[in-house]
C-alpha positions, -999 to +999 in steps of 0.1 A: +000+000+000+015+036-011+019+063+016-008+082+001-031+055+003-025+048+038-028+085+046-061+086+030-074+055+049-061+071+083-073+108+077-101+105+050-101+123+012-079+155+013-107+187+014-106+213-009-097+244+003-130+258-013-153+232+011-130+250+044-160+270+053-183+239+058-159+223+084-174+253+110-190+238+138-228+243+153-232+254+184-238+220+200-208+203+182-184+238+197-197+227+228-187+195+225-152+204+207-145+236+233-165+225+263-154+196+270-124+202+287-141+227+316-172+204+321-145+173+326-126+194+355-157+187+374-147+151+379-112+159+398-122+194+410-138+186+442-115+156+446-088+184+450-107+202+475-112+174+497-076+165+490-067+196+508-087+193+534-089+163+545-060+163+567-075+191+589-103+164+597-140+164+597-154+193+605-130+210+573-149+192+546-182+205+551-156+240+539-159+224+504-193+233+498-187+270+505-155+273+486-171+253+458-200+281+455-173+310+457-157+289+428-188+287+406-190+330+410-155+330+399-169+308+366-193+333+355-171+365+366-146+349+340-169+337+314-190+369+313-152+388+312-142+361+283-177+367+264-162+401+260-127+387+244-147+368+215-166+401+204-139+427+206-111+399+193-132+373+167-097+360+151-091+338+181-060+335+199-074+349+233-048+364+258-020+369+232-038+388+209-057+409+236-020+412+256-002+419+220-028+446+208-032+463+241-001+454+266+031+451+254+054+422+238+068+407+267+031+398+284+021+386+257+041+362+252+042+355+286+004+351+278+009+328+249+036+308+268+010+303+295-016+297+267+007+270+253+016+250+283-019+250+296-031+232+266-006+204+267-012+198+305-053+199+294-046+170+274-021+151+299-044+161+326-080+148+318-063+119+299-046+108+330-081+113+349-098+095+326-079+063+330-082+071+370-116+067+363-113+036+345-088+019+366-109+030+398-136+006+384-111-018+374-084-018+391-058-045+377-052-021+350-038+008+374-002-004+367-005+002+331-021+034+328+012+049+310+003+029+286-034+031+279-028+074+283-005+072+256-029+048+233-054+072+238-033+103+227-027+082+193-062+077+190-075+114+194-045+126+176-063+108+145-094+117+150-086+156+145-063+150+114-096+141+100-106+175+105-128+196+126-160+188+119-158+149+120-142+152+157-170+178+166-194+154+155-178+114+169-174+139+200-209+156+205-232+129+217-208+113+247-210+150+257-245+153+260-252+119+275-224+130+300-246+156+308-279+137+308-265+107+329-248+130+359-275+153+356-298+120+366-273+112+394-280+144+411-318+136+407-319+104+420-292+116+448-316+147+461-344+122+460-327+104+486-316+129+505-353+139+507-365+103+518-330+102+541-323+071+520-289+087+511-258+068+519-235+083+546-200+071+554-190+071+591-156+081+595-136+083+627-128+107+648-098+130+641-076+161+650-091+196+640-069+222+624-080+254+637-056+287+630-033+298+606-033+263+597-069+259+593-066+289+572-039+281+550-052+245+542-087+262+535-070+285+506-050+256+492-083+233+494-094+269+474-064+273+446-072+235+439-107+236+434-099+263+407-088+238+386-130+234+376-124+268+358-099+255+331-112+255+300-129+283+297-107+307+277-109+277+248-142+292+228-123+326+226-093+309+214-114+293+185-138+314+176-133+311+138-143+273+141-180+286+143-203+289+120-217+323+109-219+351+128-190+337+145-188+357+175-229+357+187-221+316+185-192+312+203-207+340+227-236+318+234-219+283+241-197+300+263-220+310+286-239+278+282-209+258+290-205+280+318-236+275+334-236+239+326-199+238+346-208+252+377-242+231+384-217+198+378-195+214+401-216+224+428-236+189+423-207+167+429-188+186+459-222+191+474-228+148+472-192+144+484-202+165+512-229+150+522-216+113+526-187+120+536-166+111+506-131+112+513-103+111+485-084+076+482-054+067+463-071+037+447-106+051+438-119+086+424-145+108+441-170+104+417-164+066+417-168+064+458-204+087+453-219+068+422-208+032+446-226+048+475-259+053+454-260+027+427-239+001+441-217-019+418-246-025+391-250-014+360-252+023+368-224+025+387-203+012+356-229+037+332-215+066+353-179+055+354-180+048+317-192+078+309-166+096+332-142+079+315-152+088+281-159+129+286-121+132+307-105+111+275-124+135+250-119+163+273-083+161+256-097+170+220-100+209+237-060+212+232-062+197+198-089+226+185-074+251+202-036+248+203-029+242+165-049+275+164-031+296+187+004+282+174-004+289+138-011+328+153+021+329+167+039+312+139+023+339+116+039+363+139+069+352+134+075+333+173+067+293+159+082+278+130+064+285+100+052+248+099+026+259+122+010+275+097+009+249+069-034+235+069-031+194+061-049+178+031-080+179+060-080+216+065-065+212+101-026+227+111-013+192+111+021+204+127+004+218+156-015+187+160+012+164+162+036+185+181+004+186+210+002+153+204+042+145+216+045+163+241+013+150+261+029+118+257+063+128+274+041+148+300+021+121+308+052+095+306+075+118+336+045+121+359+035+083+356+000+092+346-012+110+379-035+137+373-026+153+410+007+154+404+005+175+373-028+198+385-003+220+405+013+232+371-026+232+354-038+255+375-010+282+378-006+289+337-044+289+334-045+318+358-015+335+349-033+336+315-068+346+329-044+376+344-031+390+312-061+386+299-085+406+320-056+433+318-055+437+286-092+444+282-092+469+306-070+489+287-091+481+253-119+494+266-099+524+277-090+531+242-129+526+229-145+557+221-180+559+235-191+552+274-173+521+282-169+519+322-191+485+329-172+467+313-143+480+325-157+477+357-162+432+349-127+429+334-114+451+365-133+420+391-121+396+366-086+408+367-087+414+404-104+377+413-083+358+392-049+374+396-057+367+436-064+327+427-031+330+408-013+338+440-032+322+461-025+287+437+012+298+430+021+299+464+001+271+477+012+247+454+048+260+453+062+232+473+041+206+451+057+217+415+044+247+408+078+264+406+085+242+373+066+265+354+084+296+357+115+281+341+097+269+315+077+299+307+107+315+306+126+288+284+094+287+261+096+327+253+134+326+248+127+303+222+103+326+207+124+355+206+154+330+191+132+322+163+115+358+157+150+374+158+159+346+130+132+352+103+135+393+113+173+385+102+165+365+067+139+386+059+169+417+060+191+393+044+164+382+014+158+422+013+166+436-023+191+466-019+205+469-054+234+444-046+227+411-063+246+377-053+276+368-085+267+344-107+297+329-125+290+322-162+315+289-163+305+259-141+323+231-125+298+200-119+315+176-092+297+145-096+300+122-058+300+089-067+292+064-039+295+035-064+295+027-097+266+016-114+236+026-137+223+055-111+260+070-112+256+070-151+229+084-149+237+116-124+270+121-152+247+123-177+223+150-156+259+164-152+267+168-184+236+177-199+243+212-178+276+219-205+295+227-174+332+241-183+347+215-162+337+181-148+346+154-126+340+124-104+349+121-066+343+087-043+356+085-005+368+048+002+370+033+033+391+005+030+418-004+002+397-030-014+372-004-016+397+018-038+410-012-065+369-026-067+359+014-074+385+020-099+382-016-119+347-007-126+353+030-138+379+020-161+356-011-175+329+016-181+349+040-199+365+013-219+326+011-228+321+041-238+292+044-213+314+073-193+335+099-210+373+083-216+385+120-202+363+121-172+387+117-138+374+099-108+390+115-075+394+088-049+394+098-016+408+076+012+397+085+048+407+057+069+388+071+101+357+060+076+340+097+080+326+098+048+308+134+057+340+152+070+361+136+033+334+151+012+331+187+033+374+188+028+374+178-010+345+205-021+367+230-001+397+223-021+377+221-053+361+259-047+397+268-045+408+256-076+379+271-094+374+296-074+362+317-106+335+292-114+300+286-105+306+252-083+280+226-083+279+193-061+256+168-075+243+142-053+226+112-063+195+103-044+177+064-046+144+063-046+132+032-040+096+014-056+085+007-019+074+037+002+089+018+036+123+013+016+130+051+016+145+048+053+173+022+037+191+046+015+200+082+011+210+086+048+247+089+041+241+118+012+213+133+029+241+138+061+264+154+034+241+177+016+233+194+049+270+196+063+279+214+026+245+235+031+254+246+068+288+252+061+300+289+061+334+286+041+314+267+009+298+285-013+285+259-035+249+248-051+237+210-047+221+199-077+198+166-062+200+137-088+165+115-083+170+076-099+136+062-096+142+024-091+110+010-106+097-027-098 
């Protein structure tokens, strides 16, 4: 089967870049694509509340309920703040566009840095929850939950190289019935908290934490409840994926998906409260609250299932909104330009798949615990909430016209989420937190490193009246890894260019090499099937580094034409079999980009193709 064949089987038939516009999404299917991530958070949200507060004993976890209600304000305060993003920046690309148009360079990339890493620790996150949920109802499988993460990566990865669309619609329904099925949970649960049916665990007696202590563990219990609110900067970060008027849509399933978030929330920690759920190594939140009420029928393996399925497409969020965001900033100049480059599906491929690697290495170093990498979630998502709400305060400054409410709700959004963003940072400082200022950092070094490299071609490429000397006489160097009907062949390219001077070079590394290579030259000559003047250079390098040989030789050979055009021409296999390409050209692809990087040649490569048919 040919690479393209197997390309089309993966990804589907390539789309026309004239049928783009039909891969926007509904409202539902945006939902499903952008949403999922923030109503997944529910299932570990409350888990780290209770994480946090369960050392300080009893009386601390009926705190959860409280905090969990101050959370759900925060939800809307943001999502009302971010409703205001998608209108006044419909391109997408939330806090490094708003930071970039009305900050200043530096914050916003510290936005898009922030942007960046909180998408690949979406992924790692709810995929490494997801298989908590799964190995919570079956727990054999716990030890391999590296394993089935990274399966699951592959798989989504594949889905959304199929493009938009498809994914928003294999991902809508488990949403919804996500929705349905917890949404019946809570019914059935309040019914039996009516009848005082409801299951309640007794736990023993403990210790009370009272005092700065009580305190401190109540604002950590706080910073990691926050974790509920991630997500929901991903509709303003893909606003163009909606169907016209782009904006009113993604306006309207943010707020829907915000409102939809905070009754999960306040459903579950409000259950956990109630009997008395404690957090377990072994077994989730939500698996110990659907036990309690369903026991371990069918329902209890319905709501696990379904757990499992919304926290695993959860991870689909970073694959919408990443590539997006990256192909901004590569457009900018800060991401290789690959970023930009749509696949044969009208998705940015690159994006996808560089998402798609480093989920894999995040989830690989953390072993596949969704705890151990929250602490790092939770900090970039706020840091970009931050920059955010900043830099719409100062848009609206700027507006003409009476603008002061809404200054007045990005000024509580800024305030309310730059105080979780301490209040996480510093919390969670001892627990890993601190790894994401040196990679911040790292990430918009890089940036710069690449900006101030395509700001330098482009002054390079500039035309200023001084054009590069061409010389009118060339000298073709043919390299000539052995002799046979592709080397007569690459002569013949060689000499069809009427160069002024020609000739053969091969680098042996051993003797026999040298009498074998020479035998065969002369036979073909005596043939007539290579010129009888043509000279073959032999080249002996008996440390067998072919590369280093070649780089010496084309040195010496610009020297001693030095007044003509010099041309290496490489010969290049290519194979009948697409797998067969990875068994030849290694060597001369190795030697083409040593000449290319090398400062002191100044030399073209002239890249002979021999097609090997069957």
């Amino acid at each position: 089967m040919h690479v393209r064949s197997i390309k089309e089987w993966c990804l589907g038939k390539p789309l026309p870049t004239r049928e783009m516009k039909h891969e926007r999404v509904t409202n539902a299917e945006g939902l499903a694509i952008f949403g999922t991530d923030s109503v997944s958070s529910t299932a570990y949200a409350t888990e780290e509340i209770l994480q946090a507060l369960v050392g300080a004993g009893l009386l601390f976890l009926s705190v959860s309920v409280p905090i969990a209600i101050v959370i759900s304000l925060l939800i809307f305060v943001v999502a009302i703040s971010y409703r205001q993003v998608i209108y006044a920046y419909p391109q997408g690309g939330g806090v490094y566009n708003v930071a970039r148009a009305n900050l200043n360079e530096r914050l916003a990339l510290v936005g898009a840095a922030s942007l960046m890493v909180d998408y690949v620790l979406t992924s790692s996150v709810s995929i490494a929850a997801g298989i908590a949920a799964l190995t919570s109802a079956v727990e054999p499988l716990y030890d391999h939950r590296v394993m089935l993460g990274v399966i699951v990566i592959i798989g989504l990865t594949l889905v959304n190289l199929r493009g938009v669309r498809e994914s928003g619609k294999i991902f809508s329904y488990p949403t919804f019935i996500f929705i349905g099925i917890y949404g019946a949970m809570f019914i059935y649960g309040a019914i039996q908290m009516a009848q005082g049916t409801f299951p309640v665990a007794v736990m023993p007696p403990q210790n009370e934490f009272m005092g700065v202590l009580g305190v401190a563990l109540m604002l950590r219990a706080f910073s990691s409840g926050c974790t509920a609110m991630t997500g929901i900067e991903a509709v303003s970060n893909g606003v163009q994926a909606f169907k016209s008027p782009e904006s009113e849509n993604a306006a309207k399933t943010l707020m829907r998906m915000a409102t939809i978030l905070g009754t999960i929330f306040l459903g579950i920690t409000f259950m956990a409260w109630y009997g008395n759920i404690r957090p377990m190594e072994t077994e989730t939140v939500i698996s110990q609250i659907a036990r309690s009420l369903f026991g371990s029928g069918i329902c209890y393996y319905l709501v696990q299932g379904i757990t499992l399925i919304i926290l695993t497409l959860a991870a689909n969020t970073p694959f919408a909104g990443f590539p997006r965001v990256a192909s901004q900033l590569a457009k900018d100049g800060y991401l290789p330009r690959q970023f930009m480059n749509l696949g044969s599906k009208g998705v940015y491929h690159f994006g996808i798949a560089f998402l798609s690697l480093s989920s894999m290495l995040l989830l690989m170093l953390f072993q596949g615990k969704a705890h151990a990498l929250l602490p790092l979630y939770a900090v970039g998502v706020f840091l970009g909430f931050s920059i955010s709400q900043l830099g719409m305060i100062y848009y609206w400054k700027k507006q003409s016209g009476d603008h002061n409410w809404q200054i007045i709700i990005n000024t509580i959004g800024f305030c309310a989420t730059t105080a979780v963003l301490v209040i996480t940072f510093l919390s969670k400082l001892t627990h890993g937190a601190w790894m994401l200022v040196p990679a911040i950092i790292a990430i918009i070094y890089v940036m710069r490193l690449i900006k101030t490299h395509y700001m330098a071609m482009e002054q390079k490429l500039r035309v200023d009246g001084i054009m590069p000397t061409i010389h009118q006489d060339k000298t073709m160097a043919v390299l000539v890894s052995a002799v046979n009907k592709a080397t007569l062949y690459a002569i013949a390219v060689a000499q069809s260019h009427s160069p002024k001077h020609i000739e053969a070079f091969h680098v042996a590394i051993d003797e026999a090499d040298i009498q074998v290579t020479e035998a065969q030259w002369r036979t073909y000559q005596q043939e007539g099937l290579i010129p009888s003047d043509m000279k073959l250079e032999i080249i002996y390098n008996e440390f067998r580094n072919i590369t280093k040989a070649v780089n010496q030789h084309v040195r010496q050979l610009q020297d001693l034409w030095n007044d003509d055009e010099l041309v290496i021409v490489i010969l290049e296999i290519i194979p009948s079999k697409w797998w067969q390409h990875c068994l030849h050209n290694q060597t001369a692809k190795m030697i083409q980009l040593d000449i290319e990087n090398d400062p002191r040649i100044n030399a073209e490569i002239l890249d002979v193709q021999f097609k090997v048919k069957d």
